[in-house]
C-alpha positions in Angstrom: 12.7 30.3 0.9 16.1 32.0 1.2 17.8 33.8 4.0 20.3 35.9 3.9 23.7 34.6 5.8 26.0 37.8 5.3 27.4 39.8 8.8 30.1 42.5 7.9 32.3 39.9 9.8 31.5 37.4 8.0 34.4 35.2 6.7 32.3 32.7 5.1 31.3 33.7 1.1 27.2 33.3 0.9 27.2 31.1 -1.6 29.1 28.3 0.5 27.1 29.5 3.5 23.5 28.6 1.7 25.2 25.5 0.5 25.9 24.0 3.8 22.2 24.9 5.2 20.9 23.1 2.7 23.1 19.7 2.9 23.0 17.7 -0.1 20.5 19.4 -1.8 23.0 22.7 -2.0 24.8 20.3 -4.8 23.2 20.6 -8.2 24.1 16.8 -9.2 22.9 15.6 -6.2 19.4 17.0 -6.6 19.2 16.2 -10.1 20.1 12.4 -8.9 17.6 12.6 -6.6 14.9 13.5 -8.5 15.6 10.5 -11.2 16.0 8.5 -8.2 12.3 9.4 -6.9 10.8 8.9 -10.1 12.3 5.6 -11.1 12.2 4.1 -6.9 8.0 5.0 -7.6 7.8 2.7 -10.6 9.5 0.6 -9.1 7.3 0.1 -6.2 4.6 -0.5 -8.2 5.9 -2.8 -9.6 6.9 -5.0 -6.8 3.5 -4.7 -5.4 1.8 -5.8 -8.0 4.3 -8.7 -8.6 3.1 -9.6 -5.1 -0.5 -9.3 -6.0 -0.3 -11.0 -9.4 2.2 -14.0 -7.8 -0.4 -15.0 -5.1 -3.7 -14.7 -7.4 -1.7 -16.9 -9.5 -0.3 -19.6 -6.9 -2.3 -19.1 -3.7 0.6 -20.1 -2.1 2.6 -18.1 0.2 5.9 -20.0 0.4 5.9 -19.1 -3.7 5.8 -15.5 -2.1 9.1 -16.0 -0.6 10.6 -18.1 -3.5 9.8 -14.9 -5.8 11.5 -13.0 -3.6 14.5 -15.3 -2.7 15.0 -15.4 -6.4 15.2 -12.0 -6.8 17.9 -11.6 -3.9 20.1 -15.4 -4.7 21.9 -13.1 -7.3 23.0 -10.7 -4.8 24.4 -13.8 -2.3 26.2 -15.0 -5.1 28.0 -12.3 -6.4 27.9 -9.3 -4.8 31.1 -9.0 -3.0 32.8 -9.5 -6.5 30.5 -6.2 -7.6 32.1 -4.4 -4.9 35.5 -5.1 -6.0 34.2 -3.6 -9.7 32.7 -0.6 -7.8 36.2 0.3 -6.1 37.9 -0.5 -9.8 35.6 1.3 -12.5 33.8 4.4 -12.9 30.8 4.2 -10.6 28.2 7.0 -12.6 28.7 4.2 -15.5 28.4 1.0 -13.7 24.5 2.4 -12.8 23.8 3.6 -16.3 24.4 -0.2 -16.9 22.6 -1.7 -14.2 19.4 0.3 -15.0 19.4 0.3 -18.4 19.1 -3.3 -17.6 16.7 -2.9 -15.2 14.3 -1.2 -17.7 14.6 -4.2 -20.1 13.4 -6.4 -17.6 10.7 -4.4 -16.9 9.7 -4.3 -20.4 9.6 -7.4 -20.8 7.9 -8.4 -17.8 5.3 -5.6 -19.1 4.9 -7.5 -22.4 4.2 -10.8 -21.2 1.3 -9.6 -18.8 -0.1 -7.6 -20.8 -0.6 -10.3 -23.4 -1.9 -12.4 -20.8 1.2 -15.2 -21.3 2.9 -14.6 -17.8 3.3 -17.5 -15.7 4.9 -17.9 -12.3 8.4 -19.1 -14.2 8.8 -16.2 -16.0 8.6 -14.3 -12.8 11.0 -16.1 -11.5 13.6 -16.0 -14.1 12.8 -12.1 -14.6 13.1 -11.5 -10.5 16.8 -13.7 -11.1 17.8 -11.4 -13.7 16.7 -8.5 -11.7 18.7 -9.6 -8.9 21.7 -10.5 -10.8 22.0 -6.6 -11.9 20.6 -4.9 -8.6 24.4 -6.8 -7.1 26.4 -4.7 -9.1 23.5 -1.6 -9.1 23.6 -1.4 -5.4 27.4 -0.6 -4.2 28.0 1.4 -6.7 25.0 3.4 -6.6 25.5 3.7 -2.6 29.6 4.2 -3.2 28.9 7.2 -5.7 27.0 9.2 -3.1 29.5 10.1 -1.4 31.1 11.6 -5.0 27.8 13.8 -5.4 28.4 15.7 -1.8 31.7 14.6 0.0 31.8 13.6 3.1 30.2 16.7 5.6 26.9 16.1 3.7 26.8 12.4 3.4 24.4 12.1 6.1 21.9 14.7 4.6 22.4 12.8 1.0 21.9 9.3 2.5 18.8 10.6 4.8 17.1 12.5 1.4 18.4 9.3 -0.5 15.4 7.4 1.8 13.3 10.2 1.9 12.8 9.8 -2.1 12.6 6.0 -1.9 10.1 5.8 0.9 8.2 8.8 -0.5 7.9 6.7 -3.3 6.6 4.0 -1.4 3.5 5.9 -0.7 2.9 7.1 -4.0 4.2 4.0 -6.0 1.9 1.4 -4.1 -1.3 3.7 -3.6 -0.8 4.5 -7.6 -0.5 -0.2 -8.1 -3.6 -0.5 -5.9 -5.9 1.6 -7.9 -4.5 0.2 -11.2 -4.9 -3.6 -10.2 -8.5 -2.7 -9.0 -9.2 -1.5 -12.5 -6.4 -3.2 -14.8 -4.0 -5.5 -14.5 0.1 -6.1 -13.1 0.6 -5.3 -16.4 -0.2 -1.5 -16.7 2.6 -1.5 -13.6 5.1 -3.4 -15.1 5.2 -1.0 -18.0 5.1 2.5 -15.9 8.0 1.0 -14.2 10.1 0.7 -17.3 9.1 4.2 -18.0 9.8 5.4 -14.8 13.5 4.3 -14.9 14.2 6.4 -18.2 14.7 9.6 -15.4 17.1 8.1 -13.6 19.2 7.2 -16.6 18.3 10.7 -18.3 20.0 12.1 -15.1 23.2 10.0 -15.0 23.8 11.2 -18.2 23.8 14.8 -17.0 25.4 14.7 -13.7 29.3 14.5 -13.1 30.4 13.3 -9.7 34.1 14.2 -8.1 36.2 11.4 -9.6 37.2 9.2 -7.1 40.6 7.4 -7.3 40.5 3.6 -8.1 41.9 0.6 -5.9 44.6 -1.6 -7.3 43.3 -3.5 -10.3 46.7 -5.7 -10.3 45.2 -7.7 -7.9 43.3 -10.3 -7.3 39.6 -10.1 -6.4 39.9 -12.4 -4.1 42.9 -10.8 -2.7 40.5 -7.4 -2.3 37.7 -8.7 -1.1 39.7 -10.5 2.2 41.2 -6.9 2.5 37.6 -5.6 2.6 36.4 -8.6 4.8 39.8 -7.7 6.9 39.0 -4.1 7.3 35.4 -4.6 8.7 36.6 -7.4 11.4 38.9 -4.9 12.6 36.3 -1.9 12.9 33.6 -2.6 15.5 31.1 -0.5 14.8 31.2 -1.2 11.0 30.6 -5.2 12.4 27.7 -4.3 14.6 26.2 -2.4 11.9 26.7 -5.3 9.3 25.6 -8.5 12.0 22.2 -6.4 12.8 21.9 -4.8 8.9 22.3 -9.3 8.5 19.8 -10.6 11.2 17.3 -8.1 10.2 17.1 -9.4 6.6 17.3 -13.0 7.4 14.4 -12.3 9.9 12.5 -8.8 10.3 12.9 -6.6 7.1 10.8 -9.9 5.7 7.4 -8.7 7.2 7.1 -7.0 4.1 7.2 -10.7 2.0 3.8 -11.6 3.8 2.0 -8.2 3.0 -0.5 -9.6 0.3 -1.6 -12.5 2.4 -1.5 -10.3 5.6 -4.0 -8.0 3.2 -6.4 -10.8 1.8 -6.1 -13.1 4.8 -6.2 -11.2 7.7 -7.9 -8.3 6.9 -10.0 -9.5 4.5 -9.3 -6.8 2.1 -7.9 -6.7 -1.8 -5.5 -4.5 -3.7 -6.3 -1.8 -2.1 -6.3 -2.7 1.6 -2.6 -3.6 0.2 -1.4 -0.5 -1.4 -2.6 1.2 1.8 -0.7 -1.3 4.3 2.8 -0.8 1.9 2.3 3.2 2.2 1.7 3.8 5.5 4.7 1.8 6.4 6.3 4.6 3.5 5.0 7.5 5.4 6.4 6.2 8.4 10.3 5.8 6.9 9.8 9.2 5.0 8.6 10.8 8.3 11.9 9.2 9.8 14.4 9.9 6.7 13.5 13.7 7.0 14.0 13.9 10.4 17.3 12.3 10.4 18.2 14.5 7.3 17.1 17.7 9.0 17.6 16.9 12.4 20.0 14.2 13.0 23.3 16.0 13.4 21.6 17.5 16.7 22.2 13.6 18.1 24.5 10.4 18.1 24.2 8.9 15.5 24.8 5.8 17.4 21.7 6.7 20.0 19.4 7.0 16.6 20.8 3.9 15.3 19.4 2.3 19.0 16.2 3.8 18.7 15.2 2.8 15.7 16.3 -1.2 16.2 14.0 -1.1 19.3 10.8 0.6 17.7 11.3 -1.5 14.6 10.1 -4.8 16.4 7.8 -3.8 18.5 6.3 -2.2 15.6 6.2 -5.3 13.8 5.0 -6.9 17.6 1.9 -5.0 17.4 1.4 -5.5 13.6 1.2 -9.4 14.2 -1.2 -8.9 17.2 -3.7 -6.5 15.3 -6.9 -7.6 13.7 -8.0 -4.4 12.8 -7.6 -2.6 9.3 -6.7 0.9 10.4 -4.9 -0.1 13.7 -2.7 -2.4 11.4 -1.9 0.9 8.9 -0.5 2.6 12.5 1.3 -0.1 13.0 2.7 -0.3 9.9 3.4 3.6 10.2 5.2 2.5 13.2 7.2 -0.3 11.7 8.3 1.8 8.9 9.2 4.7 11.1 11.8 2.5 13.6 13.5 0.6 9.9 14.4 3.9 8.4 16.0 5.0 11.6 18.1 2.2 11.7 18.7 1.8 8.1 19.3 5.5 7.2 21.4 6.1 10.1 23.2 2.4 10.1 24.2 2.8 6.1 25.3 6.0 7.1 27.7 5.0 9.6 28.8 2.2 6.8 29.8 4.5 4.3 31.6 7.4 6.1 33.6 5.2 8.4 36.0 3.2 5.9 38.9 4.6 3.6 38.0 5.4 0.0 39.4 2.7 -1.8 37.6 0.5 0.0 34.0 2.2 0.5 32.7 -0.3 -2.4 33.1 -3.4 -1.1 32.2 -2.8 2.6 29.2 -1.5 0.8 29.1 -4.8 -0.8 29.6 -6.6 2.5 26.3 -4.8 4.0 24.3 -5.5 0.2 25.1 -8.9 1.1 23.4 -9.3 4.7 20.6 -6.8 3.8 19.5 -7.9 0.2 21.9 -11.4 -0.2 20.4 -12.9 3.0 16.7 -11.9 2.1 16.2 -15.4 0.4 17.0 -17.5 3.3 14.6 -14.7 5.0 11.9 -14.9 2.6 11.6 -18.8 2.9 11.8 -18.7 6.2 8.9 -16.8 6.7 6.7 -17.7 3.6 6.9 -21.5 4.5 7.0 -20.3 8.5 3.5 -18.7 7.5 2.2 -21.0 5.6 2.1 -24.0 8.4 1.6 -21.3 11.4 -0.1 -18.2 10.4 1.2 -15.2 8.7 1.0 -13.3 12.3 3.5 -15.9 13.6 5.7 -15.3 11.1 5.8 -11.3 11.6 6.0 -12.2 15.2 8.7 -14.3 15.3 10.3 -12.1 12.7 10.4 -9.7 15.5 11.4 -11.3 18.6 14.5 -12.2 16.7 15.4 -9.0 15.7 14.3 -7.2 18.9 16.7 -9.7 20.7 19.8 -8.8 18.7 19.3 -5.7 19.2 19.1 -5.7 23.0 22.1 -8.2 22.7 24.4 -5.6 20.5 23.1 -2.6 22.7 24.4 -3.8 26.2 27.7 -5.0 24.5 28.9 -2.5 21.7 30.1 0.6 23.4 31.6 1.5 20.0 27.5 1.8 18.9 26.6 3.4 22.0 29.1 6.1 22.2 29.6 7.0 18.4 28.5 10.5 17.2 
């Protein structure tokens, strides 16, 4: 649906006028971006839910849950401020046709080994490791080029959609798994992934973003990664930002770790009762990313940012309290809802505030807390679950998290008064 902007005193040409109603999506790259992005983020879900699923029928064991995961995410620890540093230096658009054409080899070849039925649990670990290794130099450069597809008045819109497509995709990716497992195998997953991704690479291909001007590459990394490390020490709300973006994936972003045995051991339920838990927390962030993307400049950013880091705990609170199969999909709705607030909003923040040579590797700085930390987080819970319960985990998971929060609220005025 169109309308038509045009007054005989109008100084604004129609064209630019549609373009800012629309956000990011009045940018042809950006649209084309995003639909790769949707496609390939929906294989990709189903494939880290059935890597879940297929990980505990294999092992039982839910501290191997976490060690899957923290080897997926030890990469990122390792290495990914010196992928920011590349991010600032090279051509971003080709640094992601890179990383994903990697990322569709792995898939591949995690689809070939479970669909001849010779996968065991170390070739998931070395695949998840490899994964990881590329997803440290995927992630700031993917996040840094945004801001190339719309510039900076639409960044918000483009971040916001950027969720919207990755948590619409976790409804459809994990509902699609759960009906495959109950009839296949991981397998069938595996390969749709690695078919999925050939979108997003199809798009790269076309798109062209506004060049952006490289940092220095006469000096040092190390030199330019204490000058990122300097810059976010010195700007208060990027720190807040990155020390809650850090204690929520050392404790609550891990919930989602625990969702298999939360499925089979607390509800009693299979594949299914899984794919269903993982999409309603998806309709919940997609209900929040399209609210944030269509109604968020009507707020502070700042206030949002608040909300969301208190209804994210408590969501995850009630979670760990429930019993019940459907009262546990609302909570889960819930929980989902209050992380994309805070994420959307939060990564937001993180990529308008600093200067453009720098925008990769304070990008890399907050891929470092939110994916780096995750294995630390990951065994924390799985082995925290194992000897108490899986709804002591998500519990304490929360309290932690919930008391941050509180802590950074009552003593950030930089968070609490930013637009």
């Amino acid at each position: 649906m169109s309308f038509d902007t045009r007054t005989e005193d109008s100084i604004i040409p129609e064209p630019v006028s549609r373009r800012k109603a629309m956000g990011a999506f009045g940018h042809r790259d950006y649209v084309l971006f995003w639909i790769g992005l949707l496609i390939s983020a929906a294989g990709s879900w189903m494939q880290s839910l059935a890597l879940g699923w297929l990980v505990y029928d294999l092992t039982n064991s839910k501290i191997m849950l976490g060690a899957v995961t923290a080897a997926g995410t030890i990469p990122v620890f390792l290495i990914t401020l010196h992928a920011g540093v590349i991010a600032d230096r090279f051509n971003k658009r080709r640094i992601v046709i890179v990383t994903q054409t990697l990322l569709t080899v792995q898939a591949s070849i995690l689809a070939a080994i479970a669909l001849t039925h010779v996968i065991q649990v170390w070739h998931i670990l070395a695949l998840a490791s490899f994964a990881g290794l590329v997803n440290a130099f995927d992630m700031p450069a993917r996040q840094a080029m945004t801001i190339e597809l719309v510039g900076k008045d639409d960044l918000l819109s483009a971040v916001s959609l950027n969720s919207s497509a990755f948590n619409l995709s976790r409804i459809i990716g994990p509902a699609i798994a759960g009906v495959i497992l109950a009839i296949s195998n991981a397998g069938v997953c595996f390969l749709v992934n690695a078919i999925s991704f050939l979108a997003i690479i199809f798009m790269l291909l076309v798109i062209r973003p506004a060049a952006s001007r490289p940092s220095g590459a006469d000096e040092s990394m190390v030199a330019q990664i204490r000058e990122g490390l300097g810059y976010i020490r010195g700007n208060r709300l990027v720190l807040d930002m990155i020390v809650m973006t850090g204690v929520g994936g050392l404790f609550a972003f891990q919930y989602a770790t625990l969702m298999p045995a939360l499925a089979r051991d607390v509800l009693h339920g299979g594949p299914g009762t899984l794919g269903a838990l993982v999409s309603s927390a998806g309709a919940g962030a997609l209900a929040a990313a399209v609210s944030v993307a269509a109604l968020g400049h009507l707020f502070k950013q700042g206030r949002i940012v608040i909300l969301g880091s208190l209804i994210l705990p408590v969501g995850m609170a009630a979670l760990a309290l429930s019993r019940n199969f459907h009262l546990s999909l609302g909570c889960m709705v819930v929980t989902g809802f209050g992380m994309m607030l805070f994420l959307a909003v939060s990564n937001s923040l993180i990529q308008i505030m600093p200067p453009e040579h720098l925008r990769g590797r304070v990008l890399s700085v907050r891929t470092l807390v939110f994916i780096g930390f995750a294995p630390i987080g990951a065994l924390l819970a799985g082995t925290l679950a194992q000897f108490a319960g899986v709804r002591a985990a998500i519990l304490m998971g929360a309290l932690v998290f919930l008391a941050t929060s509180i802590f950074v609220i009552l003593f950030s005025p930089a968070l609490r008064s930013v637009d």
